[in-house]
MOPAC internal coordinates of N, CA, C and O (Angstrom, degrees):
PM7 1SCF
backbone

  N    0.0000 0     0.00 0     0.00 0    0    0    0
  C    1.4460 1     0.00 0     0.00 0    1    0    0
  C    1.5262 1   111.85 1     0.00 0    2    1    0
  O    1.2310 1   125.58 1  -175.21 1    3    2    1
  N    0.7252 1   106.89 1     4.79 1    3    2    1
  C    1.8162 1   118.49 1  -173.76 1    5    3    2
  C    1.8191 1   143.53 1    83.63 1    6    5    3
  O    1.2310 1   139.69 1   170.38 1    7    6    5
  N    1.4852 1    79.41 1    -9.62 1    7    6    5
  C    1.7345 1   113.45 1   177.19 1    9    7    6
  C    1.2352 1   124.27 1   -68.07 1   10    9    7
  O    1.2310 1   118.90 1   -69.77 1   11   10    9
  N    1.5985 1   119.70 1   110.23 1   11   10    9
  C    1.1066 1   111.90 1  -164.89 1   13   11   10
  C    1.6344 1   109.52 1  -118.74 1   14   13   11
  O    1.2310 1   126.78 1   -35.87 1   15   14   13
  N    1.9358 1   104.57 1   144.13 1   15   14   13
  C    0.9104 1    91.23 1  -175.79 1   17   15   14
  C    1.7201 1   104.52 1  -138.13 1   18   17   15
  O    1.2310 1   121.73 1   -14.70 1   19   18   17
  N    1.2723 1   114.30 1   165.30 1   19   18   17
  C    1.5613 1   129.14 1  -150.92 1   21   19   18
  C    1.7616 1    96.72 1  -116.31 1   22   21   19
  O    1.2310 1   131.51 1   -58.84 1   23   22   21
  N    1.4109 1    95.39 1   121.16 1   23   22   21
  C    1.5125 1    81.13 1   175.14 1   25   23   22
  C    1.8207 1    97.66 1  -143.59 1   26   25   23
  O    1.2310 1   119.55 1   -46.52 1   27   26   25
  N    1.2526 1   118.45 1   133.48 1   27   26   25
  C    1.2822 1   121.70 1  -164.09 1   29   27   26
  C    1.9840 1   116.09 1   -84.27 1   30   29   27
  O    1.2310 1   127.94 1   -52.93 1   31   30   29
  N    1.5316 1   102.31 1   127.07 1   31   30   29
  C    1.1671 1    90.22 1  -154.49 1   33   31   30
  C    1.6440 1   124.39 1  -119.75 1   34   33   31
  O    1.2310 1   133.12 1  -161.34 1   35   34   33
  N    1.2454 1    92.26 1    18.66 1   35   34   33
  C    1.4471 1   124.32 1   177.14 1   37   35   34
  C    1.6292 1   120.60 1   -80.50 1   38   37   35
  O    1.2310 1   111.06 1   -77.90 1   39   38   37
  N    0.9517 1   134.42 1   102.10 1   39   38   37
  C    1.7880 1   158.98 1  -176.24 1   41   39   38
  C    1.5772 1   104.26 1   100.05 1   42   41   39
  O    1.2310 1   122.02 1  -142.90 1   43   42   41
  N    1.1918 1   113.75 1    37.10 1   43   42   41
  C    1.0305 1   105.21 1   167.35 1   45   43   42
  C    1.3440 1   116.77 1  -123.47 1   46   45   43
  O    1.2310 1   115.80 1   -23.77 1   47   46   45
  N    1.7128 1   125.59 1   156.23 1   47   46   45
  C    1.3786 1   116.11 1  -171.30 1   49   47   46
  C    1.3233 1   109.60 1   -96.11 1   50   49   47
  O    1.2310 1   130.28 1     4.68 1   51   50   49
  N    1.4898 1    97.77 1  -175.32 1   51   50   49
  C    1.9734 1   103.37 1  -174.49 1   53   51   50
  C    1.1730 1   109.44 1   -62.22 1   54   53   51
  O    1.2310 1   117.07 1   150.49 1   55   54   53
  N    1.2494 1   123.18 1   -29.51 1   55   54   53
  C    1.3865 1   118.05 1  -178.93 1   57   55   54
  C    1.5730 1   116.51 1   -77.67 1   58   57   55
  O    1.2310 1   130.45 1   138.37 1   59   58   57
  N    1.2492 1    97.44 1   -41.63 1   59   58   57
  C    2.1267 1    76.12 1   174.42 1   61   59   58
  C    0.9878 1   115.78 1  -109.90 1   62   61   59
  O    1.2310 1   123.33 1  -143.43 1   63   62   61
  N    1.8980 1   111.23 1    36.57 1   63   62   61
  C    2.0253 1    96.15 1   137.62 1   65   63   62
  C    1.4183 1   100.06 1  -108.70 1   66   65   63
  O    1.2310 1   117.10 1   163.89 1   67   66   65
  N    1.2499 1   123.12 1   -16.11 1   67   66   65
  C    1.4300 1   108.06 1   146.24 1   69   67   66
  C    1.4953 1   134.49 1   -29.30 1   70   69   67
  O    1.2310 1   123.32 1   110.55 1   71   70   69
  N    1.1689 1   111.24 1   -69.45 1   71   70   69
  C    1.9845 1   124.15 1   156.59 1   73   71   70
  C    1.6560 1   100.41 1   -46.25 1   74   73   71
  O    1.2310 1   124.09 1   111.69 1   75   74   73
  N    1.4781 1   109.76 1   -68.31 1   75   74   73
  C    1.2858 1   102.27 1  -177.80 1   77   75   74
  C    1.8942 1   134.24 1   -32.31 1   78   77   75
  O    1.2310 1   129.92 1   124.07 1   79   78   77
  N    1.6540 1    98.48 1   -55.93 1   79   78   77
  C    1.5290 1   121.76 1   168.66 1   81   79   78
  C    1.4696 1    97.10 1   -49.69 1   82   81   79
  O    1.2310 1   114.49 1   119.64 1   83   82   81
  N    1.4137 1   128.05 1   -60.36 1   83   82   81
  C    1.7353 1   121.21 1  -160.93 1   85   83   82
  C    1.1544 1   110.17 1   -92.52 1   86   85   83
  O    1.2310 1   111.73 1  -154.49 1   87   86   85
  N    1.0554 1   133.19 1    25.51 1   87   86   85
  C    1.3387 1   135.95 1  -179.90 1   89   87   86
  C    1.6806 1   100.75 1  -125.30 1   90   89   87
  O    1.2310 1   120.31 1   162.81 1   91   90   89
  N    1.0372 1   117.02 1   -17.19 1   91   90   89
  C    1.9064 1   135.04 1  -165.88 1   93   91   90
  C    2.2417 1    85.34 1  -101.84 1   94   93   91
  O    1.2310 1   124.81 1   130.21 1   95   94   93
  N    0.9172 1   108.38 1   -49.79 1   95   94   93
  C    1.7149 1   108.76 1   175.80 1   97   95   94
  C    1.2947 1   121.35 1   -74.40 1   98   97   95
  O    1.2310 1   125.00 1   159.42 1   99   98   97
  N    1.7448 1   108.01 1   -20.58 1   99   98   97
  C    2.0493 1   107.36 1   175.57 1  101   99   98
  C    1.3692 1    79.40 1   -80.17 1  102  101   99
  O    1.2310 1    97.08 1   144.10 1  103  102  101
  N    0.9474 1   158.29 1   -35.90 1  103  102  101
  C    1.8975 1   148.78 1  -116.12 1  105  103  102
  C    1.9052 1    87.20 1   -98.63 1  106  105  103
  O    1.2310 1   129.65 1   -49.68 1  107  106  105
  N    1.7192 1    99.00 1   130.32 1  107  106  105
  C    1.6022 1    97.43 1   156.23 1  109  107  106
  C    1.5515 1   119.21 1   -66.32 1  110  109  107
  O    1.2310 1   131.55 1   137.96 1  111  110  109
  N    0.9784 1    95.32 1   -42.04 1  111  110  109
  C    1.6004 1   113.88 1  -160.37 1  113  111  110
  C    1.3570 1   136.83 1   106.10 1  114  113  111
  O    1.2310 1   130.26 1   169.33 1  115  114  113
  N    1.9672 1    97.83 1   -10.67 1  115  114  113
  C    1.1769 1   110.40 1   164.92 1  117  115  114
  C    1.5933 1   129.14 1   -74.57 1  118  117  115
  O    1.2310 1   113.43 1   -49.06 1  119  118  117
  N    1.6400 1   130.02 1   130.94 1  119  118  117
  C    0.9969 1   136.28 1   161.43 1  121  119  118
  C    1.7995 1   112.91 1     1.77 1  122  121  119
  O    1.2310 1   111.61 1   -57.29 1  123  122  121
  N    1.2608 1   133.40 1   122.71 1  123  122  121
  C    1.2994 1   138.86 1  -179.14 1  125  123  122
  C    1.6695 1   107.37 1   -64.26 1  126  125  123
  O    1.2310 1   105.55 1   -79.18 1  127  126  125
  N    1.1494 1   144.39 1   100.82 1  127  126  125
  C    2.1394 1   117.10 1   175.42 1  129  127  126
  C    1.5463 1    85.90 1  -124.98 1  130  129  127
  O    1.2310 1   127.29 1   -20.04 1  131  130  129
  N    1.7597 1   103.58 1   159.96 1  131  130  129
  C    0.8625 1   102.55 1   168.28 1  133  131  130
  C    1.7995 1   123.99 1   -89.89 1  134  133  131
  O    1.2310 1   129.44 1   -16.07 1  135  134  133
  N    1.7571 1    99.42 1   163.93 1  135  134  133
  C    1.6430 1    80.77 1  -171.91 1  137  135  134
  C    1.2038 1   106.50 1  -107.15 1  138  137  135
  O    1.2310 1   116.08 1   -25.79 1  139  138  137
  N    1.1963 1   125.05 1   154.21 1  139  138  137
  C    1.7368 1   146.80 1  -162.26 1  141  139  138
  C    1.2988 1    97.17 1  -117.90 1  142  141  139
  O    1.2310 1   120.75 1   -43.46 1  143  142  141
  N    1.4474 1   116.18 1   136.54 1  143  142  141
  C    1.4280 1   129.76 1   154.30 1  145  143  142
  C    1.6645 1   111.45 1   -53.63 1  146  145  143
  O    1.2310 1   124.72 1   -47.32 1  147  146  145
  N    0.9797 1   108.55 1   132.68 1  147  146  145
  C    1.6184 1   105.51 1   173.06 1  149  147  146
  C    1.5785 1   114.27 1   -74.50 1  150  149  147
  O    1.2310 1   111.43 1  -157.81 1  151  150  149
  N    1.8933 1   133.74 1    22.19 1  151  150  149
  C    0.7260 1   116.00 1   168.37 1  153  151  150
  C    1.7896 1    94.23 1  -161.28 1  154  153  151
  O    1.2310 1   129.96 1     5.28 1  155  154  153
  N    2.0233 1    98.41 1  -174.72 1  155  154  153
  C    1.2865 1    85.17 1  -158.54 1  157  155  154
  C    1.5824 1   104.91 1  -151.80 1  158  157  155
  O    1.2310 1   117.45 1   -76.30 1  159  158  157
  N    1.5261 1   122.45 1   103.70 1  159  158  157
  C    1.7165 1   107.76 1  -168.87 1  161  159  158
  C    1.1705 1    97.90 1  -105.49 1  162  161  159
  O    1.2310 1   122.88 1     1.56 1  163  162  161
  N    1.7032 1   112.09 1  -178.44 1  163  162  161
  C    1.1696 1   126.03 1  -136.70 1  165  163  162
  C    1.6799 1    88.67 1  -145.73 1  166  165  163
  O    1.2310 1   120.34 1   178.50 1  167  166  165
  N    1.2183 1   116.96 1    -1.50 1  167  166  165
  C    1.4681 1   125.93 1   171.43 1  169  167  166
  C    1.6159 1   104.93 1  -157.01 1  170  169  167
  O    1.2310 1   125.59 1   -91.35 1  171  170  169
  N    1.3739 1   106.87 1    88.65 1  171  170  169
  C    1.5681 1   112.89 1   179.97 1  173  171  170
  C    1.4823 1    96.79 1   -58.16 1  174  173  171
  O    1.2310 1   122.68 1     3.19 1  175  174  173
  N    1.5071 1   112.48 1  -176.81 1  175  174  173
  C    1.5328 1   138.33 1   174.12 1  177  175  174
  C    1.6678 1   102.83 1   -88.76 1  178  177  175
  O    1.2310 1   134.52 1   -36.65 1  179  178  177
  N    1.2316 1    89.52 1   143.35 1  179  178  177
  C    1.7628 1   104.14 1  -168.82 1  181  179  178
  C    2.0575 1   108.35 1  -128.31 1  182  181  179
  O    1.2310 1   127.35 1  -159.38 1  183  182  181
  N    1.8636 1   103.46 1    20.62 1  183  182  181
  C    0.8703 1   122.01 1  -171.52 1  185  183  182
  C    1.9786 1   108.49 1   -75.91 1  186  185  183
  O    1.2310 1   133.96 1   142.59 1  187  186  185
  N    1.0871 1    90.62 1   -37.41 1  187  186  185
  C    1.7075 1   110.99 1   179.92 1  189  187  186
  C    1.7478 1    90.46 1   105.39 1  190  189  187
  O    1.2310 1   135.51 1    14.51 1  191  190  189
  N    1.5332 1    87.58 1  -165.49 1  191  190  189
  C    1.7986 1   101.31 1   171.49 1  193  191  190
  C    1.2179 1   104.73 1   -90.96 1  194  193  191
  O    1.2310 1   133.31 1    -2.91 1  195  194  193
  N    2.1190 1    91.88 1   177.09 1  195  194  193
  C    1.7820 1    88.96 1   174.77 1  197  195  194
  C    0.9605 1   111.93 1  -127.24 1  198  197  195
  O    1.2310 1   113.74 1    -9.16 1  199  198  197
  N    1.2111 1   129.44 1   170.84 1  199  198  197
  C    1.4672 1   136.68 1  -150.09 1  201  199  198
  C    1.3357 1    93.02 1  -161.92 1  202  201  199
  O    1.2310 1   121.66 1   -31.07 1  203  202  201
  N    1.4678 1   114.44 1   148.93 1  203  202  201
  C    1.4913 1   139.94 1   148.18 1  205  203  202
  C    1.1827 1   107.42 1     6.23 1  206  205  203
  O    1.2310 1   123.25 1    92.01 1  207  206  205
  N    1.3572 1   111.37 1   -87.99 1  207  206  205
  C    1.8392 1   136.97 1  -176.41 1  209  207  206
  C    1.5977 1    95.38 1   -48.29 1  210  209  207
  O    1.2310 1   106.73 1   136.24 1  211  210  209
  N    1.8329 1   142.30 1   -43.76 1  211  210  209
  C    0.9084 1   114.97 1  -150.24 1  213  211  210
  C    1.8541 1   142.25 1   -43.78 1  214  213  211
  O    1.2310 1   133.36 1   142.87 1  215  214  213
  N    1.3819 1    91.78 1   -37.13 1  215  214  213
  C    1.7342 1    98.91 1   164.10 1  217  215  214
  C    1.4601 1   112.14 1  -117.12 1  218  217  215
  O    1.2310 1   124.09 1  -128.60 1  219  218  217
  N    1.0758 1   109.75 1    51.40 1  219  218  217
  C    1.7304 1   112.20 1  -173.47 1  221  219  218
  C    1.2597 1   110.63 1   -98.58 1  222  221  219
  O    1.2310 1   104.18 1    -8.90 1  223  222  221
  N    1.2459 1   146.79 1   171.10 1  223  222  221
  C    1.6656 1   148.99 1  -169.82 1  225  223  222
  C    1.5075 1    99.23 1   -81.06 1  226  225  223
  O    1.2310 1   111.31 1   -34.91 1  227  226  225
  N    1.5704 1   133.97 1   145.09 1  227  226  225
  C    1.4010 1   102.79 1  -167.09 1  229  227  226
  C    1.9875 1    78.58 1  -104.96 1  230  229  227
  O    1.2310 1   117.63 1  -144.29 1  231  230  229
  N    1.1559 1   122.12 1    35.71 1  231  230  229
  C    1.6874 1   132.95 1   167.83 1  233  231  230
  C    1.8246 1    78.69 1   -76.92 1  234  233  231
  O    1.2310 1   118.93 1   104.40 1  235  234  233
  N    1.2620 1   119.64 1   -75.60 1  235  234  233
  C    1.7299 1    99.84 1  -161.99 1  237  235  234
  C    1.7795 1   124.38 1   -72.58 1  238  237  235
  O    1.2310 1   135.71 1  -145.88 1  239  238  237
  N    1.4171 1    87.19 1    34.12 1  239  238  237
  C    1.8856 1    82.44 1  -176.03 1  241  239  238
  C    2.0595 1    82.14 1  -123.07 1  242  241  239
  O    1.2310 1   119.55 1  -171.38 1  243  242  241
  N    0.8611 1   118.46 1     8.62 1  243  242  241
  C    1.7670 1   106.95 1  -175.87 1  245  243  242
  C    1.4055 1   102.26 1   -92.73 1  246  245  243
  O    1.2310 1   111.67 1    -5.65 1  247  246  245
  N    1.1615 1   133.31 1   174.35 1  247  246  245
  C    1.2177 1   161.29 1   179.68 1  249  247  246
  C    1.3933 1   130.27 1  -157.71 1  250  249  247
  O    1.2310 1   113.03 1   -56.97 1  251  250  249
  N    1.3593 1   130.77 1   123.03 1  251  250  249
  C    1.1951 1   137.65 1  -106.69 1  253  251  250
  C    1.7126 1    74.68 1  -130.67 1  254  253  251
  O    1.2310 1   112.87 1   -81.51 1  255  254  253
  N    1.2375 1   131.07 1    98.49 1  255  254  253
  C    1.5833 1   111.50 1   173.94 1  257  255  254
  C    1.5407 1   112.08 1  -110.70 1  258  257  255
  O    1.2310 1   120.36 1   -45.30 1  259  258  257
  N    1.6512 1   116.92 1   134.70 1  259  258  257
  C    1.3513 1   132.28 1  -173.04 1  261  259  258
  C    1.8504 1   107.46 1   -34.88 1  262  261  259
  O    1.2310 1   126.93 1   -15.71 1  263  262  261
  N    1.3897 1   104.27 1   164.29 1  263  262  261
  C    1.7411 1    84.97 1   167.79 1  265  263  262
  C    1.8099 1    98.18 1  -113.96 1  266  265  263
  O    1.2310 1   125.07 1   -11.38 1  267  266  265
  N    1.4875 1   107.87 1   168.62 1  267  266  265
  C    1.4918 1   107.09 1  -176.22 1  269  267  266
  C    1.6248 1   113.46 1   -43.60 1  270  269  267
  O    1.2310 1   121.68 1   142.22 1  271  270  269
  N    1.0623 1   114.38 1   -37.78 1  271  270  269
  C    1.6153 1    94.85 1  -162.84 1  273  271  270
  C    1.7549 1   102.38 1   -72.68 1  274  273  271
  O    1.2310 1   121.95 1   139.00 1  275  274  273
  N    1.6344 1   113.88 1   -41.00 1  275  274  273
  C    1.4800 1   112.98 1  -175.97 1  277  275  274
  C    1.5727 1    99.16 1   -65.83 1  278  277  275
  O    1.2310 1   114.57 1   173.29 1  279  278  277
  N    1.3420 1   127.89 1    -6.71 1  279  278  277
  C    1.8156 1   114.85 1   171.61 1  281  279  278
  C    1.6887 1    98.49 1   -72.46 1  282  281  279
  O    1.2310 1   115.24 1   130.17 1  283  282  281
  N    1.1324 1   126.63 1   -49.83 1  283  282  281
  C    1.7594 1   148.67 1  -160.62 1  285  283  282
  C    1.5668 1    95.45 1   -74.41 1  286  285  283
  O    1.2310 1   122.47 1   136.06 1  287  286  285
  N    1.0838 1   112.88 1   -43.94 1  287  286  285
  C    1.6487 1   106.24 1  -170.29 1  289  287  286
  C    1.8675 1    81.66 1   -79.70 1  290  289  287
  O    1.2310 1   110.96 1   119.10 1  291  290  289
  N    0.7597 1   134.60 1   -60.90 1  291  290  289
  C    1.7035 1   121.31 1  -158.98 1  293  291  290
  C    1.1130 1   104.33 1   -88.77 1  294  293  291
  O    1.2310 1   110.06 1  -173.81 1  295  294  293
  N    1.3868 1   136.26 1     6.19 1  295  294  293
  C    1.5828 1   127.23 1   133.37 1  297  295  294
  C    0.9443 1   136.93 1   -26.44 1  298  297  295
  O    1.2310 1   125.28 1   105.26 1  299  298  297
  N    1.8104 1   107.47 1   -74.74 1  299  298  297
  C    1.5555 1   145.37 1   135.66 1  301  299  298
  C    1.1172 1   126.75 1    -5.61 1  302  301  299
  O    1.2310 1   124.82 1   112.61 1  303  302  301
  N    1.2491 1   108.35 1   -67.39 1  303  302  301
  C    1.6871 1   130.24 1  -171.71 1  305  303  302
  C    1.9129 1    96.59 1   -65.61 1  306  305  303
  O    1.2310 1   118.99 1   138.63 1  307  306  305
  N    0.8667 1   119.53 1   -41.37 1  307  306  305
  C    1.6570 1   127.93 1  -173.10 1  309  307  306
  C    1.2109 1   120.11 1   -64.62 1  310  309  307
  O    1.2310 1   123.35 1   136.38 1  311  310  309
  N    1.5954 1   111.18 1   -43.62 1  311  310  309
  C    1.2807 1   125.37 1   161.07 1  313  311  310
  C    1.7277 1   139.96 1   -51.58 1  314  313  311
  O    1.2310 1   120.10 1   180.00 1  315  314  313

């Protein structure tokens, strides 16, 4: 874009004009602003976020855990 910028590079090591250099190449060059939603309620959503699971069967969120004696019998059996 044509913008030039000066960055002083003396006591510093290879590694952070390394950072320095790739951090100067992510850069547009355009002015930093922050960005605003283009709108604005007065009673947000009280739904939470969503996730994977959100409408999922809650059959695939269970887990089926052994009872003590089938842990003891396949203790055994392993041995």
């Amino acid at each position: 874009n044509g913008a030039v910028k000066e960055e002083a590079l003396n006591r510093k090591t290879a590694e952070d004009v390394g950072q320095l250099i790739q951090k100067m190449v992510n850069q547009s060059g355009l002015d930093i602003i922050r960005i605003r939603k283009p709108f604005h309620t007065d009673s947000p959503s009280i739904q939470g976020q969503w996730n994977p699971f959100t409408n999922k069967s809650s059959v695939l969120n269970v887990q089926a855990f052994k009872k003590e004696t089938e842990k003891q019998e396949a203790a055994t059996e392993a041995k």
